[in-house]
C-alpha positions as CSV (number, residue, x, y, z in Angstrom):
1,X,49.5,44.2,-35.8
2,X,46.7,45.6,-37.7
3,X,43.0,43.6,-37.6
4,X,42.6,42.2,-40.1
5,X,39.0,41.8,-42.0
6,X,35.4,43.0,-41.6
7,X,34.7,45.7,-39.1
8,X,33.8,45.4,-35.5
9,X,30.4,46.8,-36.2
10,X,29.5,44.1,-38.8
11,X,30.6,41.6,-36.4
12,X,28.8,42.8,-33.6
13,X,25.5,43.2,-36.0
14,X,26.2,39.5,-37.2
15,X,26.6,38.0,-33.6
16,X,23.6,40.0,-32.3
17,X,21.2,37.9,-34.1
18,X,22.6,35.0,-31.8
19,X,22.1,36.2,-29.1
20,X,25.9,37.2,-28.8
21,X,27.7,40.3,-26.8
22,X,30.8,42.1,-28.1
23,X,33.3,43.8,-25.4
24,X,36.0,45.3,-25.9
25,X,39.2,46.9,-23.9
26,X,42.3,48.1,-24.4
27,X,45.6,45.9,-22.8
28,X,47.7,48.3,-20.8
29,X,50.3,45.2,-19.4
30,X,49.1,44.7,-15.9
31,X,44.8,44.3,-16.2
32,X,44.4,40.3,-16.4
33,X,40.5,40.3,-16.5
34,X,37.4,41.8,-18.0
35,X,33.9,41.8,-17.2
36,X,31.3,40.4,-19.9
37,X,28.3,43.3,-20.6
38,X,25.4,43.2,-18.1
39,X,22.6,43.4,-20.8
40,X,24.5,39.4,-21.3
41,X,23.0,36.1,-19.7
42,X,25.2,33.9,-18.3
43,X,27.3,32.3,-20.8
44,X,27.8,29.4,-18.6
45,X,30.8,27.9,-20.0
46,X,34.3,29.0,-21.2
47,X,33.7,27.8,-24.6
48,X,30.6,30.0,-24.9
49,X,33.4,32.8,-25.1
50,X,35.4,33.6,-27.7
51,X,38.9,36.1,-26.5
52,X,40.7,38.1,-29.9
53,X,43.8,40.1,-29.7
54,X,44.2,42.7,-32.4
55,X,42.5,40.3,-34.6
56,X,44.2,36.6,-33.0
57,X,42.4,34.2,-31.3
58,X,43.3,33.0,-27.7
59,X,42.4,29.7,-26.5
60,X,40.1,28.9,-23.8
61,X,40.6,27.5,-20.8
62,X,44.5,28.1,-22.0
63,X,44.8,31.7,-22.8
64,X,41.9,32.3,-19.9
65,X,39.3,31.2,-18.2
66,X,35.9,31.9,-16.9
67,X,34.0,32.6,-13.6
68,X,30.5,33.6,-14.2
69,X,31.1,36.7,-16.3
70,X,34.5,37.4,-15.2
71,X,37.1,36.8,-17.7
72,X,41.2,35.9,-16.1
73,X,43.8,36.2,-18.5
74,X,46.8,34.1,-18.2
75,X,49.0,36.5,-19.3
76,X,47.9,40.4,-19.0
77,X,47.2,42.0,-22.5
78,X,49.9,44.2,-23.2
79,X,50.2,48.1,-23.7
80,X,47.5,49.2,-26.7
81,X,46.6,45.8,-27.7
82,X,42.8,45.6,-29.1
83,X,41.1,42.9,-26.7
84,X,37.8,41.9,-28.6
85,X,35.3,39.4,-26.3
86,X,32.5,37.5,-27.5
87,X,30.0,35.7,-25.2
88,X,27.2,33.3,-26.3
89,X,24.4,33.1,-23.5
90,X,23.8,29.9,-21.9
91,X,20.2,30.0,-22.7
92,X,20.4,28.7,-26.2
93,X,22.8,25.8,-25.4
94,X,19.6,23.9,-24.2
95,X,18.2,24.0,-27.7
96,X,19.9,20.8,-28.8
97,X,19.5,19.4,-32.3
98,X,17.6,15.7,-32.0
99,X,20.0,13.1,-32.6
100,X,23.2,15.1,-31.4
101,X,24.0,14.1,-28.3
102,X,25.6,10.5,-27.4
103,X,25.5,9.1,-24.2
104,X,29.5,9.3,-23.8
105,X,28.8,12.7,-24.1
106,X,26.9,13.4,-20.9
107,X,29.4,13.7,-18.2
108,X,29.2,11.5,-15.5
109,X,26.8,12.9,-12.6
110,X,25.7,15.7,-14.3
111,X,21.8,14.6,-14.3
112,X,21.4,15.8,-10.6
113,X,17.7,16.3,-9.1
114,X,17.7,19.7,-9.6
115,X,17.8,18.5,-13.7
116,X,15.0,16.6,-13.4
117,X,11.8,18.6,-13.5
118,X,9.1,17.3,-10.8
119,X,7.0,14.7,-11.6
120,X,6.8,12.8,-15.0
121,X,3.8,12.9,-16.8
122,X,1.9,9.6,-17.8
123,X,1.9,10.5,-21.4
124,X,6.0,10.6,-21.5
125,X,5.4,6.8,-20.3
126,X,4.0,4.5,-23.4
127,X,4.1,1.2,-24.0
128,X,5.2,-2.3,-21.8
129,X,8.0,-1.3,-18.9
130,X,11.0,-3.6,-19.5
131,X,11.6,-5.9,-16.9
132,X,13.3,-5.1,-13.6
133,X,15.3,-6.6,-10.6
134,X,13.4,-4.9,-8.0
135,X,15.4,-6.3,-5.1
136,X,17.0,-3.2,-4.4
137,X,13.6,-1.3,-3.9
138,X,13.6,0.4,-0.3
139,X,10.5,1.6,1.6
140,X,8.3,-1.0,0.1
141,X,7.0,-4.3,1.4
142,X,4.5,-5.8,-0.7
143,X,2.8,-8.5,1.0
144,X,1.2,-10.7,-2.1
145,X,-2.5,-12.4,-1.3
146,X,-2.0,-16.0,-1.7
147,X,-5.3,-17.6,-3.6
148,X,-6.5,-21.2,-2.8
149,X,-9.4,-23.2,-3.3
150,X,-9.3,-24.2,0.2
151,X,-8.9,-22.1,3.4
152,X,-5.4,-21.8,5.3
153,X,-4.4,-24.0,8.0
154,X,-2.6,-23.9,11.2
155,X,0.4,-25.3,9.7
156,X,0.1,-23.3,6.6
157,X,3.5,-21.6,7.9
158,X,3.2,-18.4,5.2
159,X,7.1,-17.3,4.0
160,X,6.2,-13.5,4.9
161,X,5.1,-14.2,8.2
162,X,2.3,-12.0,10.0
163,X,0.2,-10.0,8.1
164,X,-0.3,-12.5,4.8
165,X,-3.2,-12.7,3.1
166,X,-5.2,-15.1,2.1
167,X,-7.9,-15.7,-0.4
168,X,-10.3,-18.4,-0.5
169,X,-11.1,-18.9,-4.3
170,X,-14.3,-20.8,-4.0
171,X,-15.9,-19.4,-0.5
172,X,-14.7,-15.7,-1.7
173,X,-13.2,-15.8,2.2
174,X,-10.1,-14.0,3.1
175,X,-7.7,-14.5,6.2
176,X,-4.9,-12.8,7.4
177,X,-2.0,-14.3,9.5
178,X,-1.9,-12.6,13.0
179,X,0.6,-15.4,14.4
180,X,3.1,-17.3,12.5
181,X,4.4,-19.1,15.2
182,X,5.8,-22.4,13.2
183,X,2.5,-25.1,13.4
184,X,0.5,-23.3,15.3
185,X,-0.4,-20.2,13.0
186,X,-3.6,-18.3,13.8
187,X,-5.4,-16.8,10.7
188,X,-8.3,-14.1,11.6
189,X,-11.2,-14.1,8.9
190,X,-11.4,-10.8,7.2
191,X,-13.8,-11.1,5.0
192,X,-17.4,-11.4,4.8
193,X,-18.1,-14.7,6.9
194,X,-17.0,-16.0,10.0
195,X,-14.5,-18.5,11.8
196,X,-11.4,-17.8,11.9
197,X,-8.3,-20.6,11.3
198,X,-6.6,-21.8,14.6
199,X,-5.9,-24.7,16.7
200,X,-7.6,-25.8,19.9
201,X,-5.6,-28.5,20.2
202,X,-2.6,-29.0,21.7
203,X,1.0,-30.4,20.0
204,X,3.2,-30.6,23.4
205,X,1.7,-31.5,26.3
206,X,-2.0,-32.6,28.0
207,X,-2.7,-31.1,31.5
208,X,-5.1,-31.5,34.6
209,X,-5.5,-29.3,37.8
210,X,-6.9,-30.2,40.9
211,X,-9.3,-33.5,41.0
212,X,-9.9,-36.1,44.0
213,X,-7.3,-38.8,45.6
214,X,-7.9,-41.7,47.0
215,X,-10.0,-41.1,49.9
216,X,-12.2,-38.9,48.0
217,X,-10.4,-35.6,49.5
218,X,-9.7,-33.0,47.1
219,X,-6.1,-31.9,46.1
220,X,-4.6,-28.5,44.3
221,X,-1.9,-30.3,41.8
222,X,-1.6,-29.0,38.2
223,X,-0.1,-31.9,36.4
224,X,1.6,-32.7,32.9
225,X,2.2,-35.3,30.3
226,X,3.8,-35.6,27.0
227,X,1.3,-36.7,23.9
228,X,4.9,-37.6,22.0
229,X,5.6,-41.1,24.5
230,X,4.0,-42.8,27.4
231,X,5.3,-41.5,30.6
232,X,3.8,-40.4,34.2
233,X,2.7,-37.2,34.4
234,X,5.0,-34.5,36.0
235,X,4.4,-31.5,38.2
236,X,4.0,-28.4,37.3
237,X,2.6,-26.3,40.2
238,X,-0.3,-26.1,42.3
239,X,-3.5,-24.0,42.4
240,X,-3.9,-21.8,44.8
241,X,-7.1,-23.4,45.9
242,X,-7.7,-27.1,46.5
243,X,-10.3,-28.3,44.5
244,X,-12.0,-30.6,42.0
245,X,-15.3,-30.5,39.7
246,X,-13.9,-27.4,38.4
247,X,-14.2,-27.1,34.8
248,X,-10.6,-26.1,32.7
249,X,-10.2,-23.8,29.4
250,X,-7.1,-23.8,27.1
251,X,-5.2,-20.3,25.7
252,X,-2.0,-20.8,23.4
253,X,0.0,-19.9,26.4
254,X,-2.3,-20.4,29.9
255,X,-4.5,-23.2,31.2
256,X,-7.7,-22.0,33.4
257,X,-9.2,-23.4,36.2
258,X,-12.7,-21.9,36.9
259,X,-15.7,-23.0,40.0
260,X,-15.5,-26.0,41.7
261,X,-15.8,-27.9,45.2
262,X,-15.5,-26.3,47.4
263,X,-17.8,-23.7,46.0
264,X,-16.5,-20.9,44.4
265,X,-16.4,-18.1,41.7
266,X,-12.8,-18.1,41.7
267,X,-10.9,-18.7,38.5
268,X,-7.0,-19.1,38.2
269,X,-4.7,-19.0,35.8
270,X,-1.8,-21.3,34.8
271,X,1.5,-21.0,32.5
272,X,2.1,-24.1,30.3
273,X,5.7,-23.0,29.6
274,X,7.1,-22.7,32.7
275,X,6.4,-25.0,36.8
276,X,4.9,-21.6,38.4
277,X,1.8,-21.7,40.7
278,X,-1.3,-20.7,39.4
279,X,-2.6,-17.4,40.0
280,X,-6.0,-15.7,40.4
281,X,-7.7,-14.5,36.9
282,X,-10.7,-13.1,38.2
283,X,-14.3,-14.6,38.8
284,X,-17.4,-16.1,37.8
285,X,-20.7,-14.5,38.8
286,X,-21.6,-16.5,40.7
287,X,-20.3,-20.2,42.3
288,X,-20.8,-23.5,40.6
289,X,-19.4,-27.1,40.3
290,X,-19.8,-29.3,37.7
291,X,-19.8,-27.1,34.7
292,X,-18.1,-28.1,31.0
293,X,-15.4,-25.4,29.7
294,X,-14.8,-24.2,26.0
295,X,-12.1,-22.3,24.5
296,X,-12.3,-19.7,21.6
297,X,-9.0,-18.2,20.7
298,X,-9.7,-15.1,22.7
299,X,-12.4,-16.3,25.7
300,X,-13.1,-19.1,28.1
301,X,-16.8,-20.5,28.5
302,X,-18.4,-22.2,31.0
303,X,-21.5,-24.4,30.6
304,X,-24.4,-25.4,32.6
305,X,-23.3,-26.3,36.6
306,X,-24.7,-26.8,40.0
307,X,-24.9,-25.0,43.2
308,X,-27.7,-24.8,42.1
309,X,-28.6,-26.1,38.8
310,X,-28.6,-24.1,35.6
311,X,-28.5,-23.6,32.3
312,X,-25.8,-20.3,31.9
313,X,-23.1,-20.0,29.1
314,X,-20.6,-17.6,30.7
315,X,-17.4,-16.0,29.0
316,X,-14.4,-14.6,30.4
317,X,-11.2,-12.9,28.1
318,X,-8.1,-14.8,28.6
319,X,-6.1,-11.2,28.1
320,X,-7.5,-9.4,31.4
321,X,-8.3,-10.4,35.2
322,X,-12.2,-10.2,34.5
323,X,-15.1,-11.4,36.0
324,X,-17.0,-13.6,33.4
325,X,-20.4,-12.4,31.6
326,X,-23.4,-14.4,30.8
327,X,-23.8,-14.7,26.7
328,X,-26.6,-16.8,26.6
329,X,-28.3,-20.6,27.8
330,X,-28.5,-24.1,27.2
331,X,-31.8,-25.6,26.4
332,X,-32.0,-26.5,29.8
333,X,-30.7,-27.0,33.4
334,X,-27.4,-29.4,32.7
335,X,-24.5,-30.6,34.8
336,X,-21.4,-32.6,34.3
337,X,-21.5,-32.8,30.5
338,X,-18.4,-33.3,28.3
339,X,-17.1,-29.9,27.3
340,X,-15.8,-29.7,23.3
341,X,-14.0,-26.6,21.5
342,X,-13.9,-26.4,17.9
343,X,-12.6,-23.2,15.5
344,X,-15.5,-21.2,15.6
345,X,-18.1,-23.4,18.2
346,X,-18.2,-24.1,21.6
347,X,-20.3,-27.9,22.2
348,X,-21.7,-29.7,25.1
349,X,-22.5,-33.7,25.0
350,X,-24.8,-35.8,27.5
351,X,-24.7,-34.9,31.1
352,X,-27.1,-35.0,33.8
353,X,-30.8,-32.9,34.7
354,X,-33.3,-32.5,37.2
355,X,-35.5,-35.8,37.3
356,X,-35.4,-39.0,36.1
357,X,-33.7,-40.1,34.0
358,X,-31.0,-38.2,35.4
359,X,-28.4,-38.9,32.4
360,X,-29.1,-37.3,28.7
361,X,-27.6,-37.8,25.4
362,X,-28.3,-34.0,23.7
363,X,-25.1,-32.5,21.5
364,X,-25.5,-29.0,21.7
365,X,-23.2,-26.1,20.2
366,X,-23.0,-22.4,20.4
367,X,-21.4,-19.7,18.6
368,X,-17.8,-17.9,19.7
369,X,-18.4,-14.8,17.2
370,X,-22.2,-13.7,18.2
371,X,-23.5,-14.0,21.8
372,X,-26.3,-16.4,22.3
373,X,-27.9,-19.3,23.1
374,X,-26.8,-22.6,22.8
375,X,-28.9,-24.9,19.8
376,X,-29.5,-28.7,19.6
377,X,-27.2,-30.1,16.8
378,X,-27.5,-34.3,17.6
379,X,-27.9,-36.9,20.3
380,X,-25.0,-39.1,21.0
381,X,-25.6,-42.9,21.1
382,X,-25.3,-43.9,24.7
383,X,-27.1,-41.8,27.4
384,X,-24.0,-40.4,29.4
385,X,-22.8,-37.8,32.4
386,X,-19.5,-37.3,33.5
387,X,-18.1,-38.1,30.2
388,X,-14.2,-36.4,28.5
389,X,-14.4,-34.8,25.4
390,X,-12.0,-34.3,22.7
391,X,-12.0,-33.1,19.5
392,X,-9.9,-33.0,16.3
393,X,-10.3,-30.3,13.4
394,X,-13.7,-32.3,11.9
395,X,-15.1,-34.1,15.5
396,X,-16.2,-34.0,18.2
397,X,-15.2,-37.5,20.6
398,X,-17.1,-38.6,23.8
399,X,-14.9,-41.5,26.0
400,X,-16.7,-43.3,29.0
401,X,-18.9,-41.4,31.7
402,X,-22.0,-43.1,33.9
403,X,-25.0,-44.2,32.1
404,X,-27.5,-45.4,33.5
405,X,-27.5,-49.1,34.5
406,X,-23.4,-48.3,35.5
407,X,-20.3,-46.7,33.4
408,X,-19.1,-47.1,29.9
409,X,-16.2,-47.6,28.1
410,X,-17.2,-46.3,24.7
411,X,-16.1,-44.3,22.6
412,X,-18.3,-42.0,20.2
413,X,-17.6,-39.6,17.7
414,X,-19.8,-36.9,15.7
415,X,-19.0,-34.6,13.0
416,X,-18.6,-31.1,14.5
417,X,-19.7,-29.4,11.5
418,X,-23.0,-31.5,10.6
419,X,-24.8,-32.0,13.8
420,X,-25.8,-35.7,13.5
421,X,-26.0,-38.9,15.5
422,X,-22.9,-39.8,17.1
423,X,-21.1,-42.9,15.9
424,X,-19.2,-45.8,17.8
425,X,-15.4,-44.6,17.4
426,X,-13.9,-47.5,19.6
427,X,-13.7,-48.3,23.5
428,X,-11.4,-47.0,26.3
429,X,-9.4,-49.4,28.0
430,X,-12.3,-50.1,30.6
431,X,-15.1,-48.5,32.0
432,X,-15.0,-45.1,33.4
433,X,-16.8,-41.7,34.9
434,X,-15.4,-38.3,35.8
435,X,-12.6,-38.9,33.6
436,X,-11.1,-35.3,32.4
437,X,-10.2,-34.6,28.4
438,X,-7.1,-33.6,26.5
439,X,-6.9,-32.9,23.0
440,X,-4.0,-33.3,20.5
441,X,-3.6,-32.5,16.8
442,X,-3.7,-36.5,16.2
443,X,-5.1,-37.9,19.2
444,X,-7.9,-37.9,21.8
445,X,-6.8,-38.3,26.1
446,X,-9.3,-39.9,28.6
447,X,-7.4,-38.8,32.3
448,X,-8.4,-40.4,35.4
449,X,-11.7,-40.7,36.5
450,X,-13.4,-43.8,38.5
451,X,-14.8,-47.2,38.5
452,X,-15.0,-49.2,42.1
453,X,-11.8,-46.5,42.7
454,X,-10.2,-43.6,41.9
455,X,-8.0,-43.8,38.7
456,X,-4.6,-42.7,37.9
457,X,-4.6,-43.8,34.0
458,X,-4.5,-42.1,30.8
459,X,-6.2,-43.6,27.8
460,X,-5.4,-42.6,24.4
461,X,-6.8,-42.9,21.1
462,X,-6.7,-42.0,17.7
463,X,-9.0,-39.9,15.9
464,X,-8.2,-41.4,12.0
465,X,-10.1,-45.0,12.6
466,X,-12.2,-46.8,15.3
467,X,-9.9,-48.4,17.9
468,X,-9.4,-49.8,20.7
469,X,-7.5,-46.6,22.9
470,X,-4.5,-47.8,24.6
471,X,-2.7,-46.9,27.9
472,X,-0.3,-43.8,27.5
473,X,0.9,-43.3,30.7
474,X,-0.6,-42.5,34.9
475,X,-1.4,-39.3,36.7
476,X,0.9,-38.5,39.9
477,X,-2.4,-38.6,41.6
478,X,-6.1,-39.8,41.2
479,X,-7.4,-37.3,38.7
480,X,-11.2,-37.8,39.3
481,X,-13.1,-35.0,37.9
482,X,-10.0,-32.6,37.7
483,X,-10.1,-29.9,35.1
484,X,-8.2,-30.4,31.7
485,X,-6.1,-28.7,29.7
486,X,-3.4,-29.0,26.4
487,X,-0.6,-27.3,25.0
């Protein structure tokens, strides 16, 4: 059939100015394809090509189809038929009209990474973000600062666990959570002061290692008891070396034996969560009785001794078999004072010096964060030596010990922040020296110790109002001047 209407060359100027290409070929019955013209881009798509023979329009996709520029007919063009193609590039088909396309129109998938150029520059973004569910956000942790007026405390319990952060609104401190373990968190100051949040106390169980029996021999049991009800105490293990007027220090897993009679440097090492021996930790510099222990969160101290008398602070780390260090002195040669551990303070009270009189009543405290010496804070009420000592999170307590016209059975208390006169806090159960201390979250422990004899009782008190204490319980054995311990 003849073409009918305006010549190829008119067509071909018309479609140039779109960026269109005109081939042609002639059918000879057996040739199904055609190639598009090189000088053409890619037209992309089989609707950016339009197929005429002699003059009739074939459908795409129906009458043929496309594969890059390559052109299959369904059915070959037969003999002498005029086959007329016409290809739009690609190019222009990303030139879209605004408000033409609908979102039913973008096929499903299509937007593919390769779509989306890199990066997306902050002035395409404008205006509030609408609000998101960002619970299915991977590779991100966000660990929010909490803000409080106060500081955190050991049972702050944080819902993310270690590594929260928290900031103190009115002291500008910040903490953040290194152990979450449930009550007994430990929360490391981070920010421009010092002291960091953790508990000396214990919230299981009070121990005591070596000490003398009846007889006045010494003896190597480590022994337990529970704060929670009045029982006798249990055994745990033994030291390896018998011994008493040692002095004990407290990590949140160990107890620590260190000196004692007979002389020696040695100090040993404990588990509280299992009945094990002790085992050898290293060594003081030199041997002593008679000293006071503190406990930091990462060291064990040891105050003052004989052997012969002296006024050394020595530190050892709980995490390696060391020998201990010298960090600093007392204000002068002390023996058998009460030992006290607060957050961020180590504290001696009373004891006993060179002359007459032999007892003393000096409170003295030294830092855990800088090495140094030891400063007078406050004098407790009764001259005393061989007292226990117990503290809660605000006090210091002081229970019994020789004075001296005999013993007492007094209890004192002073704040462990102010540095002030002690204050009466109640009585033990009766009078008592070379008792050994154990400290609980809510309660103070007075254990063994002597009068006419050696003791096997535990005395208990409460730290919230002056009492009377009570009687919690006996030691397996006398406990006089036994190191002490809590968990």
């Amino acid at each position: 059939m003849a073409y009918l209407g305006s010549g190829m060359e008119e067509v071909e100027k018309t479609v140039a100015t779109v960026n269109m290409v005109c081939d042609t070929m002639t059918g000879d019955g057996s040739l199904a394809t055609m190639t598009i013209g090189a000088s053409q881009e890619m037209p992309g798509h089989v609707n950016n090509v339009s197929i005429y023979f002699d003059g009739v329009a074939q459908r795409p996709t129906t009458d043929y189809t496309l594969s890059g520029k390559t052109v299959t007919f369904s059915t070959a063009p037969e003999a002498s038929v005029n086959v007329v193609c016409l290809s739009y590039a690609s190019e222009f088909l990303d030139v879209i009209s605004d408000g033409t396309v609908y979102g039913a129109e973008i096929l499903d998938g299509a937007l593919t990474d390769a779509k989306i150029a890199t990066g997306v520059s902050a002035s395409k973004i404008t205006g509030a973000l609408p609000a998101i569910d960002g619970s299915a956000v991977t590779n991100f942790a966000p660990r929010a600062v909490t803000k409080s007026a106060s500081d955190p405390v050991i049972a702050t319990n944080p819902a993310n666990g270690v590594g929260t952060v928290w900031a103190n609104t009115t002291s500008g401190e910040m903490y953040v959570c290194t152990d979450a373990t449930a009550g007994e968190n430990v929360w490391v100051n981070i920010g421009g002061g010092s002291g960091d949040v953790w508990q000396f106390q214990g919230t299981i169980e009070g121990y005591i290692a070596g000490g003398n029996v009846v007889g006045g021999s010494a003896q190597n049991l480590i022994q337990k008891f529970l704060f929670s009800s009045n029982t006798t105490a249990t055994n745990l293990g033994d030291l390896q070396v018998i011994s008493y007027l040692s002095t004990g220090q407290s990590s949140s897993t160990h107890g620590y034996t260190s000196g004692g009679i007979p002389l020696t440097t040695r100090i040993e090492k404990f588990e509280f969560s299992t009945s094990n021996n002790a085992t050898s930790h290293g060594n003081l510099q030199v041997n002593c009785h008679s000293t006071c222990g503190q406990s930091s969160r990462t060291h064990g101290y040891v105050s003052g001794g004989d052997a012969p008398f002296n006024d050394d602070i020595k530190k050892f780390a709980f995490a390696s078999n060391v020998t201990s260090t010298n960090i600093g002195t007392l204000s002068t040669n002390t023996k058998a004072q009460a030992g006290l551990s607060g957050s961020d303070h180590g504290y001696t009270a009373g004891g006993g010096r060179p002359g007459s009189p032999f007892q003393q009543n000096d409170i003295e405290r030294f830092a855990y964060a800088s090495d140094g010496n030891a400063s007078d804070i406050g004098t407790l009420i009764t001259i005393r030596s061989s007292a226990s000592g117990s503290t809660s999170s605000t006090d210091g307590f002081v229970h019994s010990g020789d004075t001296t016209g005999g013993q007492t059975a007094t209890i004192e208390k002073f704040s462990l922040s102010s540095g002030t006169t002690s204050a009466a806090h109640g009585n033990g159960t009766g009078v008592r020296g070379g008792s050994t201390g154990s400290s609980s979250v809510t309660h103070g422990y007075a254990c063994g110790g002597q009068t006419a004899s050696n003791l096997t009782s535990i005395d208990k008190y409460g730290y919230s109002s002056n009492t009377t204490a009570s009687d919690h319980g006996d030691l397996l054995l006398v406990g006089l001047i036994p190191s002490g311990h809590q968990f």
